[in-house]
VOGU-3710 file (C-alpha; in Angstrom, 3 decimals, decimal comma):
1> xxxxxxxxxx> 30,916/-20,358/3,097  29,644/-16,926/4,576  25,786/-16,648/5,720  23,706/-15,124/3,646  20,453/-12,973/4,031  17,757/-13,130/1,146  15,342/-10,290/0,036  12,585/-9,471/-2,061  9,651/-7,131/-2,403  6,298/-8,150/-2,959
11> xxxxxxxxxx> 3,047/-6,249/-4,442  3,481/-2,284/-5,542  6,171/0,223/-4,719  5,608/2,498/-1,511  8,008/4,978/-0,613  10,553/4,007/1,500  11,352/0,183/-0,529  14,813/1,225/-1,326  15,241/2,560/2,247  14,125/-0,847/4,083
21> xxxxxxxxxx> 15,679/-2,940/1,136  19,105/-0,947/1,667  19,134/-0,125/5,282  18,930/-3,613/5,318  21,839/-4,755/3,732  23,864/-2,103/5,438  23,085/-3,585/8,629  23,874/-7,297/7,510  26,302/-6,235/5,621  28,420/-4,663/8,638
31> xxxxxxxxxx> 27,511/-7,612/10,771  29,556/-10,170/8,475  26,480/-11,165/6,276  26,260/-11,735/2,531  22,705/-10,187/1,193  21,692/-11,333/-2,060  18,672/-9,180/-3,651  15,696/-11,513/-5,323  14,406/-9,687/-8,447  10,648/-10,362/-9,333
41> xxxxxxxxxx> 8,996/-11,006/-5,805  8,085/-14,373/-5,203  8,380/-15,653/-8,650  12,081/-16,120/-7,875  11,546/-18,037/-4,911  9,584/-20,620/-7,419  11,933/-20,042/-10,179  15,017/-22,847/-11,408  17,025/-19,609/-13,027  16,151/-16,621/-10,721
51> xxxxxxxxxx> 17,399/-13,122/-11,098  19,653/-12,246/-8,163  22,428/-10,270/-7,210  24,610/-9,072/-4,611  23,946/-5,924/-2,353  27,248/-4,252/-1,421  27,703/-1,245/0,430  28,279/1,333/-2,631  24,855/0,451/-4,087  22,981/0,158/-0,904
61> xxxxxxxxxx> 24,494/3,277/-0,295  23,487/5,041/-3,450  19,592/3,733/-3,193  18,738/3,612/0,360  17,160/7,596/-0,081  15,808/6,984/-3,539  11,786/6,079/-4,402  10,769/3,456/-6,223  12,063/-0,159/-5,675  16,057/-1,256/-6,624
71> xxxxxxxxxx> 14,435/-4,662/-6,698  11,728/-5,473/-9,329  8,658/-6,399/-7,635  6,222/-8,730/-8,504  2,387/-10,028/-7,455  2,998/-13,134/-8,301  1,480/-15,613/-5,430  2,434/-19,386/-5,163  -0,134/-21,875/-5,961  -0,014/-25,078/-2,902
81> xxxxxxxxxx> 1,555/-26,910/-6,494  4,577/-24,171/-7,061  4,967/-24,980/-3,003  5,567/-28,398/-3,238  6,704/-28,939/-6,860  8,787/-25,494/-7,531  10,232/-24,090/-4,267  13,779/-23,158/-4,994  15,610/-25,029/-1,933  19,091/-25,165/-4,053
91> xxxxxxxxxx> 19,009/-21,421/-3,923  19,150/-21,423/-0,070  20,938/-24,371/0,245  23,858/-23,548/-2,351  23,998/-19,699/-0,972  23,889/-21,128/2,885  20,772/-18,661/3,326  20,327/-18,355/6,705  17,063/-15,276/6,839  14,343/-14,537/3,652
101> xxxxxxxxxx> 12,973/-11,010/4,194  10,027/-10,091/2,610  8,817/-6,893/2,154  5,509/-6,003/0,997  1,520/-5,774/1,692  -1,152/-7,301/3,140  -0,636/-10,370/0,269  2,809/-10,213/0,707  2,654/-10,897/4,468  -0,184/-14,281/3,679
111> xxxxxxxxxx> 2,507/-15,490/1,417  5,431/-14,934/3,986  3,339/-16,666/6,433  2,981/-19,520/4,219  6,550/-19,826/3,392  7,001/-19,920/6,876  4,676/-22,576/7,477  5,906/-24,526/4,843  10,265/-24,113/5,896  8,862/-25,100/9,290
121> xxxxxxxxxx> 6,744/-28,255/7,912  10,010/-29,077/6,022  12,417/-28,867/8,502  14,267/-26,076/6,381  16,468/-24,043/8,881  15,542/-20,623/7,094  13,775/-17,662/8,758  11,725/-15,410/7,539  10,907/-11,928/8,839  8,166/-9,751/7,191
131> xxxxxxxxxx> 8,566/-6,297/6,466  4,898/-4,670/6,307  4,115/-1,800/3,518  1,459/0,246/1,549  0,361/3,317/1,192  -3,030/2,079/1,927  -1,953/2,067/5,528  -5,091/-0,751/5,954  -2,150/-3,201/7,777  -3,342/-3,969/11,161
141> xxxxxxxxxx> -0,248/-2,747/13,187  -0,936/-1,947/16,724  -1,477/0,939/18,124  -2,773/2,472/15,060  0,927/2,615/13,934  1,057/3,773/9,968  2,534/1,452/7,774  5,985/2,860/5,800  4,873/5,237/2,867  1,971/6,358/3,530
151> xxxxxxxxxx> 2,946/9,069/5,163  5,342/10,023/1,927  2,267/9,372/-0,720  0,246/11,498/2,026  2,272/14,445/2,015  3,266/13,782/-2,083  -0,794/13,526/-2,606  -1,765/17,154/-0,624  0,876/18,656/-2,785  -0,896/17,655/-5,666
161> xxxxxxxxxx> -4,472/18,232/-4,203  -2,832/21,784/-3,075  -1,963/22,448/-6,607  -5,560/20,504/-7,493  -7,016/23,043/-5,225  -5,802/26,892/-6,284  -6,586/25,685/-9,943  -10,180/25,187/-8,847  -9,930/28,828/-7,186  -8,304/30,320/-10,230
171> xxxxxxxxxx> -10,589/28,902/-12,997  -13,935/29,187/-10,213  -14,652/25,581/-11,194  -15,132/22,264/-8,929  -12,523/19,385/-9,390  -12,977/15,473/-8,428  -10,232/14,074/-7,059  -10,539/9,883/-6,338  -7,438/9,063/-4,768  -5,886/5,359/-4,237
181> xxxxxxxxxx> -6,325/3,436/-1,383  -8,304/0,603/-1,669  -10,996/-0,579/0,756  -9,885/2,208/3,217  -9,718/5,639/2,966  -6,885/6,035/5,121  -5,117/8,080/1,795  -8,168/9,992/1,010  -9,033/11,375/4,253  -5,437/12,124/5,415
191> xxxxxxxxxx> -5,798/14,441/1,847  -8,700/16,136/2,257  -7,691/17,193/6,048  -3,895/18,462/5,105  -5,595/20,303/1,872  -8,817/21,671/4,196  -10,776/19,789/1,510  -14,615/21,034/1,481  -15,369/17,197/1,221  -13,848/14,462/1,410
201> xxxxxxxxxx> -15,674/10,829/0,914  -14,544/7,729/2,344  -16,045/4,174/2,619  -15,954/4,375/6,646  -18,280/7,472/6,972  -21,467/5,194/5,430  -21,225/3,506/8,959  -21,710/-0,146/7,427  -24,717/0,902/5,743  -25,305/0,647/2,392
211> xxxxxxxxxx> -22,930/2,641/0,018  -24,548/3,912/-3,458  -23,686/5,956/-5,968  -26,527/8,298/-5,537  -25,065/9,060/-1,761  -21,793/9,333/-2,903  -23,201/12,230/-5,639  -25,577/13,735/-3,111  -22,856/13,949/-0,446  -20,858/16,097/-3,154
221> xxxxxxxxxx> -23,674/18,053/-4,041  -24,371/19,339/-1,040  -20,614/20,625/-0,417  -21,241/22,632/-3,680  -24,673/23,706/-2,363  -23,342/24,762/0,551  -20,562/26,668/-0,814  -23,047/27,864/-3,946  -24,813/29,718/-0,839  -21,792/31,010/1,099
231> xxxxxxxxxx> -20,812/33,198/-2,433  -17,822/30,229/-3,255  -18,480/29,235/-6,609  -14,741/26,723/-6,448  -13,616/23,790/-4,528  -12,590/20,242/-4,647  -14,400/17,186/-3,929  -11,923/13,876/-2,558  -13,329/10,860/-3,205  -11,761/7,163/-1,635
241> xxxxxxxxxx> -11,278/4,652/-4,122  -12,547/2,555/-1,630  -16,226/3,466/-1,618  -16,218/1,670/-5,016  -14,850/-1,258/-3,217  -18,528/-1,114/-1,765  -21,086/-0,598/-4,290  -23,344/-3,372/-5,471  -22,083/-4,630/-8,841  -24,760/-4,210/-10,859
251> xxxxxxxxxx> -24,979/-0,473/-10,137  -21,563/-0,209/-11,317  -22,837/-1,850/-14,096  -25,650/0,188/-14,574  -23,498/3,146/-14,521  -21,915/1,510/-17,979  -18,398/0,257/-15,716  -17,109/-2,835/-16,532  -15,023/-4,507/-13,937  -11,893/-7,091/-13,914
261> xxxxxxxxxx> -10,409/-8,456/-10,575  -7,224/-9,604/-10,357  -5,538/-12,860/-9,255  -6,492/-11,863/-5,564  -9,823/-10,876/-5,740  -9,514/-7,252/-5,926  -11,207/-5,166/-8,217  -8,625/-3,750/-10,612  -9,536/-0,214/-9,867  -6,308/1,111/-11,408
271> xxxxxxxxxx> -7,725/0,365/-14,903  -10,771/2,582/-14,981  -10,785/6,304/-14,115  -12,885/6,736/-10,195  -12,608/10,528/-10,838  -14,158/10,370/-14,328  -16,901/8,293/-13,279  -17,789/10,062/-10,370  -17,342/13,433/-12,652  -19,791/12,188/-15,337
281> xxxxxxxxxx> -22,381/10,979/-12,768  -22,608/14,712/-10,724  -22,918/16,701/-14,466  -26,202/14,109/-14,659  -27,064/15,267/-11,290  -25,984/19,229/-12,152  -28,284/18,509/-15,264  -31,393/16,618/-13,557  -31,712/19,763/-10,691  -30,657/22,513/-12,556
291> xxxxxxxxxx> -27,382/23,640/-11,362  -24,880/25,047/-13,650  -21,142/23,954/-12,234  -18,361/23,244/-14,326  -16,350/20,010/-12,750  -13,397/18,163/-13,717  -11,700/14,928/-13,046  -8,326/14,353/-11,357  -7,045/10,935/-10,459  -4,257/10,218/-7,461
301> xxxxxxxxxx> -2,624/7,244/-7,027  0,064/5,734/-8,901  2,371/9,647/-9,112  2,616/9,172/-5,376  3,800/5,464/-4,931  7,243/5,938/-6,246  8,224/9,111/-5,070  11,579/10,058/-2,778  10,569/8,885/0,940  9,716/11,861/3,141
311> xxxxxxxxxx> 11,931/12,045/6,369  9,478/10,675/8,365  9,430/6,958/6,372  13,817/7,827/5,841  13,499/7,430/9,864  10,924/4,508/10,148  11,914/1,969/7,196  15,498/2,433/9,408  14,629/1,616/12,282  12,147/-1,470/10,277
321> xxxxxxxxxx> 16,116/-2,361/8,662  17,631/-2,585/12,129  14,809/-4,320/13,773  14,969/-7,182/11,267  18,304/-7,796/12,429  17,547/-7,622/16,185  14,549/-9,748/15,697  16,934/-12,537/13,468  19,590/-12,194/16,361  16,887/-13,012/19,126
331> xxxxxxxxxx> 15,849/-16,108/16,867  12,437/-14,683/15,813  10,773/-15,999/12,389  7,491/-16,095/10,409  6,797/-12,554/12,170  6,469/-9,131/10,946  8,909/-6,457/12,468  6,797/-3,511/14,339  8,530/-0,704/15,760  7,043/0,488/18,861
341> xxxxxxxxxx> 6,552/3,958/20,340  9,775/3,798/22,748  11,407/2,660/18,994  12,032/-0,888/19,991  11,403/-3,317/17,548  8,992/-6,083/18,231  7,894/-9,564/16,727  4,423/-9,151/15,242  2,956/-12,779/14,129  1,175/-13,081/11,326
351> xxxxxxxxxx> -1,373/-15,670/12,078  -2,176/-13,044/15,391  -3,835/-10,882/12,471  -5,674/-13,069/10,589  -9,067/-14,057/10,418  -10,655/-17,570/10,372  -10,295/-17,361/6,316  -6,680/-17,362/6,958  -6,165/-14,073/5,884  -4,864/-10,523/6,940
361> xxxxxxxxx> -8,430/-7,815/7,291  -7,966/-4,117/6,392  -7,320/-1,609/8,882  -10,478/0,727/8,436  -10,146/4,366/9,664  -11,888/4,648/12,636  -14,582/7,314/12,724  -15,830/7,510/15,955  -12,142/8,438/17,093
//
């Protein structure tokens, strides 16, 4: 029976999934390999009637350029039962798998280092390589190397703030733009600076002090002020999702927010509007010190995740494909593939990165640099 090469994608789109997923099989693909594609993450993985199919050429062919993700993705994350009761062996075993790639996030990569514990533990002879993504770009890659699709929600998210923007100049009002990110405002800043942003607001600028609401409103304020006096009655205000990441639960209470977390212990930001809240907070503040400013909420985030991949990530998530391989050919597993600055692909191991919880940090934007 041929080998075979699984692969699945973990967490939520990024630009540049189809181009990893099908530069991928191309390169397996013309080295004699099988690749089967693993619908629904990691459920499948834990799953007696997963949903798979074969990659061939034609359709990696037709998707590798394309945004979104070919393969439905999934958050799903494996309980220590689902490892020892449900791992799917016969789906290995009966497709002679030889490699699982996983691409996905900061989650993602835990659970691929997991799996790899576990094939290990079990004697299994199945490697796993981990393919790191999110437009977060809070992955700890060396050398401050971006993770793929940021760059592509980057430039996608200063087209939209650029639109955002001349709006604000046309109708002479302020508009608050929150954009996604999580815990770092990697996203947020790299808008503000391409979009020449009168302020931009992200966790890391608080300097591990306390982050309130009130500073968050006063630091806005006094880019309005500032403009107010220079005769500029427009502008745009970009707030990090991340600063909420930060603020003492109880003010967000106080502020009337009610928050859910999900399965991993993140705040499920993505079901309450940042820019409204922040919005509705500075008309207070407009009301409280007399200033008449008419503001208005804009939210970016999930328009830029599925988006066609800049040529930037087309490049990178490439060169990511092709490194898998080398990396599989030099006998590397339970790694992550990292593509230097001479373009060489490296292994990257996963328990190198984490902390003594066992899992991966963010990657903070560094402020002093």
């Amino acid at each position: 029976m041929k080998e075979s090469i699984i692969i699945l994608c973990g967490g939520g789109p990024a630009p540049g999934m189809n181009t990893v997923v099908m530069s991928v099989a191309k390169t397996f693909l013309s080295n004699g390999y099988r690749v089967i594609g693993l619908h629904g993450g990691y459920s499948g993985l834990f799953n007696r009637s997963p949903r798979t199919e074969d990659l061939d050429f034609f359709k990696a062919d037709a998707y590798f350029n394309r945004g979104g993700s070919y393969l439905e993705m999934s958050r799903f994350k494996p309980t220590a039962e689902d490892f020892e009761k449900n791992f799917n062996l016969p789906l290995f075993q009966d497709n002679n798998v030889k490699l699982l790639v996983t691409v996905g996030g900061d989650d993602t990569a835990s659970t691929a280092n997991r799996i790899a514990k576990f094939l290990e533990a079990k004697k299994y002879p199945i490697r796993n390589i981990h393919v790191p993504k999110t437009i977060d770009n809070d992955l700890p890659l060396p050398n401050n190397t971006p993770t793929f699709g940021f760059n592509s929600a980057k430039d996608e998210g200063a087209h939209l703030a650029r639109t955002v923007y001349e709006d604000a100049r046309t109708s002479g009002n302020w508009l608050i733009i929150s954009a996604m990110g999580r815990s770092a405002g990697h996203l947020a800043l790299g808008i503000g600076e391409a979009t020449h942003c009168p302020m931009t607001i992200i966790p890391e600028m608080f300097n591990k002090t306390e982050i309130t609401l009130d500073k968050i409103v006063n630091l806005a304020l006094s880019a309005i002020l500032k403009r107010k006096i220079l005769g500029i009655g427009y502008g745009t205000v970009v707030v990090a999702e991340g600063v909420f990441h930060d603020l003492n639960p109880q003010e967000i209470k106080n502020a009337g927010v009610s928050m859910t977390y999900d399965e991993h212990g993140h705040p499920e930001l993505g079901k309450i509007s940042k820019a409204v809240l922040f919005n509705d907070i500075l008309e207070k503040k407009f009301k409280a010190v007399g200033l008449k400013v008419k503001t208005r909420p804009v939210e970016i985030g999930y328009d830029v995740r599925c988006q066609d991949p800049i040529a930037f990530d087309l490049t990178y998530c490439s060169e990511l494909a092709m490194g898998v391989y080398e990396l599989f050919k030099n006998g590397e597993t339970g790694c992550m593939v990292f593509i230097d600055s001479d373009g060489k692909a490296n292994p990257l191991y996963l328990h190198d990165l984490q902390n003594a919880e066992g899992k991966i940090p963010p990657r903070r934007v560094a402020i002093e640099g």
